[in-house]
C-alpha positions in Angstrom: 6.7 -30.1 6.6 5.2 -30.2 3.3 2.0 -30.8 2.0 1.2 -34.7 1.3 -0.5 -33.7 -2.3 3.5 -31.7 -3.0 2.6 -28.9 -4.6 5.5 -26.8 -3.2 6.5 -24.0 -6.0 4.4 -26.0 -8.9 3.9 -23.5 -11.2 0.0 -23.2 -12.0 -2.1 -21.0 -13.9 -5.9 -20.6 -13.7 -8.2 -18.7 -16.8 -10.3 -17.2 -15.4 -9.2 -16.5 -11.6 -10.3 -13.0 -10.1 -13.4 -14.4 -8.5 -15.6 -17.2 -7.5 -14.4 -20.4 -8.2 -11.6 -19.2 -10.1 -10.2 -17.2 -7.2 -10.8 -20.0 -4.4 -8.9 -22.6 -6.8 -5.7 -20.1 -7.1 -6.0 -19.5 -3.8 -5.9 -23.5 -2.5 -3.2 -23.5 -5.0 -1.1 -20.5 -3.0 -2.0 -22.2 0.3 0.2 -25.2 -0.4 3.1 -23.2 -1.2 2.8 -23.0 -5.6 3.8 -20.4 -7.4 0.1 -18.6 -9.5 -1.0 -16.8 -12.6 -4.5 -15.8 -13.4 -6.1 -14.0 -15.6 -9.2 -12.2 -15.9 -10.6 -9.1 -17.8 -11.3 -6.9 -15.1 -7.4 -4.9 -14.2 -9.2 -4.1 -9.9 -10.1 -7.7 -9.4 -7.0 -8.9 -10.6 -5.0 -6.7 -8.5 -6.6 -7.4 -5.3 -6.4 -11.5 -6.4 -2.4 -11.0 -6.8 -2.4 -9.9 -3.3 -4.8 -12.3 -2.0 -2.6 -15.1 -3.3 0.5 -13.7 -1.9 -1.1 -13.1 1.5 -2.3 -16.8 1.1 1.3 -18.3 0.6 1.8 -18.0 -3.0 6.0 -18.9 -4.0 5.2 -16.3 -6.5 1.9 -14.3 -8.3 1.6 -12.8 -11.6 -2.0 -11.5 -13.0 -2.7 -10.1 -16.4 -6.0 -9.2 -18.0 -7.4 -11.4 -21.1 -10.5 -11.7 -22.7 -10.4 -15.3 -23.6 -12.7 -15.2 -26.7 -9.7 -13.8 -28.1 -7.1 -16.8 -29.4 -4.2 -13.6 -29.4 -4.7 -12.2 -25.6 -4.5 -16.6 -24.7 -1.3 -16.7 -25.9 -0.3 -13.7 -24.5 -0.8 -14.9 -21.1 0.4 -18.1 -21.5 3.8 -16.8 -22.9 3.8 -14.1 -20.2 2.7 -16.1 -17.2 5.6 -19.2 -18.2 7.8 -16.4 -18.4 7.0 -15.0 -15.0 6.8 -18.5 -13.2 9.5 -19.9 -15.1 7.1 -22.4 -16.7 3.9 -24.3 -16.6 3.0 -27.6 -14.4 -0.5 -27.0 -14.1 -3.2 -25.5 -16.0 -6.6 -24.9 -15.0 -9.7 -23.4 -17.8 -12.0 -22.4 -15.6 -13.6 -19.5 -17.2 -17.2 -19.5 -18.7 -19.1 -17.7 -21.2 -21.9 -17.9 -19.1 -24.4 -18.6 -21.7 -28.0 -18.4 -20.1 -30.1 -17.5 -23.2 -31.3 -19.2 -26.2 -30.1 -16.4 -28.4 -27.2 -16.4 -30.6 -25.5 -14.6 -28.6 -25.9 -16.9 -25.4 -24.6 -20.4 -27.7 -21.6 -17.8 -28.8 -20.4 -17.2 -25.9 -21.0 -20.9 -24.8 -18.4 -21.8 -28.1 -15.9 -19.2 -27.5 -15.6 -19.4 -23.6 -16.9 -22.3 -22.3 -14.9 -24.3 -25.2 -12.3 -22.8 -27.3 -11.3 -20.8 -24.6 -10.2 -24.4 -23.1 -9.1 -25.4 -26.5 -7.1 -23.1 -27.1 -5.5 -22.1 -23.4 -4.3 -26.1 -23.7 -2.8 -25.9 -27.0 -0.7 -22.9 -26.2 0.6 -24.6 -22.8 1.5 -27.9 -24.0 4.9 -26.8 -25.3 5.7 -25.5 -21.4 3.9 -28.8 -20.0 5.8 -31.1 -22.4 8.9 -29.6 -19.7 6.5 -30.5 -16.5 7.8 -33.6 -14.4 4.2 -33.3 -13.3 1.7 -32.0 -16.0 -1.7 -31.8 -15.7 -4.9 -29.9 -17.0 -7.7 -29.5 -15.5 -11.5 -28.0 -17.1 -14.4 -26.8 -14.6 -17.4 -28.1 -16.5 -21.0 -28.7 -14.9 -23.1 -31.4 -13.5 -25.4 -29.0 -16.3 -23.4 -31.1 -19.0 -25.2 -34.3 -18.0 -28.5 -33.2 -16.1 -29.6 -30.4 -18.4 -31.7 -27.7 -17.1 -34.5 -25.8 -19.5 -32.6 -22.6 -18.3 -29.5 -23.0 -19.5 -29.5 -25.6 -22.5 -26.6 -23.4 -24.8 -24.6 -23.7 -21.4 -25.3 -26.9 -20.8 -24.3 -28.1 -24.5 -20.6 -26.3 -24.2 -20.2 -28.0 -21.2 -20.9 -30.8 -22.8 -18.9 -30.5 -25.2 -16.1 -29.5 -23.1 -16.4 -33.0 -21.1 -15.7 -35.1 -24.5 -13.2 -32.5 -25.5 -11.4 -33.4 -21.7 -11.7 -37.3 -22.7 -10.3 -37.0 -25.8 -7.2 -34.8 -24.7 -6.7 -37.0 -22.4 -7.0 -40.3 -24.8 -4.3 -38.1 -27.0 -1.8 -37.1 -24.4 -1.7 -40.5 -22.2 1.2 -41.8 -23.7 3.3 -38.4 -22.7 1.7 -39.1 -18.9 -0.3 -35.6 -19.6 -2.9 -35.9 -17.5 -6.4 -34.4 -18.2 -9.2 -34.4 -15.9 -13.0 -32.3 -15.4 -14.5 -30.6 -12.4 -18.0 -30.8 -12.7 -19.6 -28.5 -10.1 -23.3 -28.3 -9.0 -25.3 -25.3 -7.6 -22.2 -23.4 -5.7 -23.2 -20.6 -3.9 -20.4 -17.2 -3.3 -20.5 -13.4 -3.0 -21.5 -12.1 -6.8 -22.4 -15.4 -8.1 -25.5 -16.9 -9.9 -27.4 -18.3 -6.7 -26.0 -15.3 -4.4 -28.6 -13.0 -7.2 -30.8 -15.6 -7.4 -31.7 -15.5 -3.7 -33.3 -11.8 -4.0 -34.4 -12.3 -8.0 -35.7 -15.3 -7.9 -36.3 -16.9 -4.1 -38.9 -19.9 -5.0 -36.3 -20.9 -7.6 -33.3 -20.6 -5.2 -35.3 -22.4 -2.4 -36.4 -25.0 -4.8 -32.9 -25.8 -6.2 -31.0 -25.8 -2.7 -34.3 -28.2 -1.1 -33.2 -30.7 -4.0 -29.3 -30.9 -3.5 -29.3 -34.3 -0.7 -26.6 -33.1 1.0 -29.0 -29.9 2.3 -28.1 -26.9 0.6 -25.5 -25.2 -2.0 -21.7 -25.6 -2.3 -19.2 -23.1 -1.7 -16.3 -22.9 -3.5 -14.0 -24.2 -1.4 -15.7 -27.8 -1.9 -14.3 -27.1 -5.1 -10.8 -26.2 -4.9 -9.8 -28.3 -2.6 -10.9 -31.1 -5.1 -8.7 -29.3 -8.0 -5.7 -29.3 -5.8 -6.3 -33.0 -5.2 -6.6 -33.7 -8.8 -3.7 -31.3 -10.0 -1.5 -33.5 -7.4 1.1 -36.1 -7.3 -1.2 -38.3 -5.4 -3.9 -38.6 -8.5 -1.0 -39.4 -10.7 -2.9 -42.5 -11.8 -6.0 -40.2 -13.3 -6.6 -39.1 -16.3 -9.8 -38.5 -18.4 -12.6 -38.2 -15.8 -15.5 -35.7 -15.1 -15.8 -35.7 -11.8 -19.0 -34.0 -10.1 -18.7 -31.9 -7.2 -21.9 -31.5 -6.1 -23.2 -32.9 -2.4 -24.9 -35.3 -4.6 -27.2 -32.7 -7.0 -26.6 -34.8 -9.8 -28.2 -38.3 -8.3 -31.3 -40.1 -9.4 -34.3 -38.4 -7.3 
């Protein structure tokens, strides 16, 4: 019997997709039977991804590397992943520049990851979603983008600016039933990640930032994929333009 949400052989793709969140998304996508592309920059995490996803159910799984600050190696993948899938239904920007600092370097980084990498990922798949009989995109922001921290403030501003950039997409590509939708996360905990290093680097920060969250401790990134398959879905035909926190309620008024 298949899956309520229907996702049977939908042909998704997720930027960004060797690990963390990324990975866990692609993987709740092979699970109900779609067909996968990722990309990442690293060619051993990508391989053992692609065979993650097939072990997980995956119709089909194709993987190539791309630095996404580069508008050339985007298009690449795009083109070669609709090629491989026979075309695009989903696509998911999950990628991130990461940009922690206050240096140049850190707001770059925020602009050509965090943003345009979104930007421009879009742009080269809405020729294959235009084909879709069930289009949708779908940008992993950050409750950050709406509760800044003082550590991460260039972060925090491209993930701002992503969440207008996923409003106005939408607004644009309503009328062509296009639907566009945010993932805002909170403090996710997974092997590798930010609060993973943060537990040994810095434990009264990680202690302090899991004691706040009211649900009683950090996300995994399940919590997360499960609500990107929901969202991709048939059965949230009827949204389009929302930012929608995941977060065991990080983001709430104290």
């Amino acid at each position: 019997m298949n899956s309520p949400v229907s996702l049977q052989n939908a042909r998704v793709l997720v930027a960004g997709g060797s690990r963390g969140i990324g990975l866990a998304i692609a993987q709740a996508f092979a699970r109900e039977g779609a067909s996968v592309s990722i990309c990442a920059r690293g060619a051993a995490a990508l391989q053992q991804a692609g065979e993650q996803l097939l072990g997980d159910g995956a119709a089909a799984a194709h993987t190539q590397q791309c630095d996404l600050a580069d508008p050339a190696q985007i298009q690449r993948w795009i083109d070669a992943a609709a090629a491989s899938l026979g075309g695009v239904d989903i696509l998911i920007n999950n990628a991130s520049g990461y940009g922690n600092g206050n240096d140049d370097a850190s707001w770059q980084a925020g602009f050509d990851i965090d943003l345009m990498a979104a930007v421009r990922a879009n742009r080269s798949a809405l020729p294959h979603l235009r084909l879709s009989t069930m289009p949708a995109i779908l940008n992993i922001s950050s409750i950050n983008a709406s509760v800044p921290t003082p550590r991460a403030a260039a972060y925090s501003a491209a993930k701002a600016a992503l969440n207008y950039y996923t409003v106005s997409l939408a607004t644009e590509l309503a009328r062509e039933r296009i639907r566009v939708n945010a993932l805002a996360p909170g403090s996710i905990e997974f092997p590798g990640g930010l609060w993973e290093q943060r537990r040994s680097s810095a434990p009264e920060l990680y202690e302090q930032i899991r004691n706040r969250i009211p649900f009683g401790g950090f996300g995994n990134v399940e919590d997360v994929a499960n609500t990107a398959v929901f969202l991709c879905s048939p059965t949230a035909r009827w949204i389009t333009g929302q930012v929608l926190a995941v977060d065991g309620g990080q983001s709430l008024p104290a």
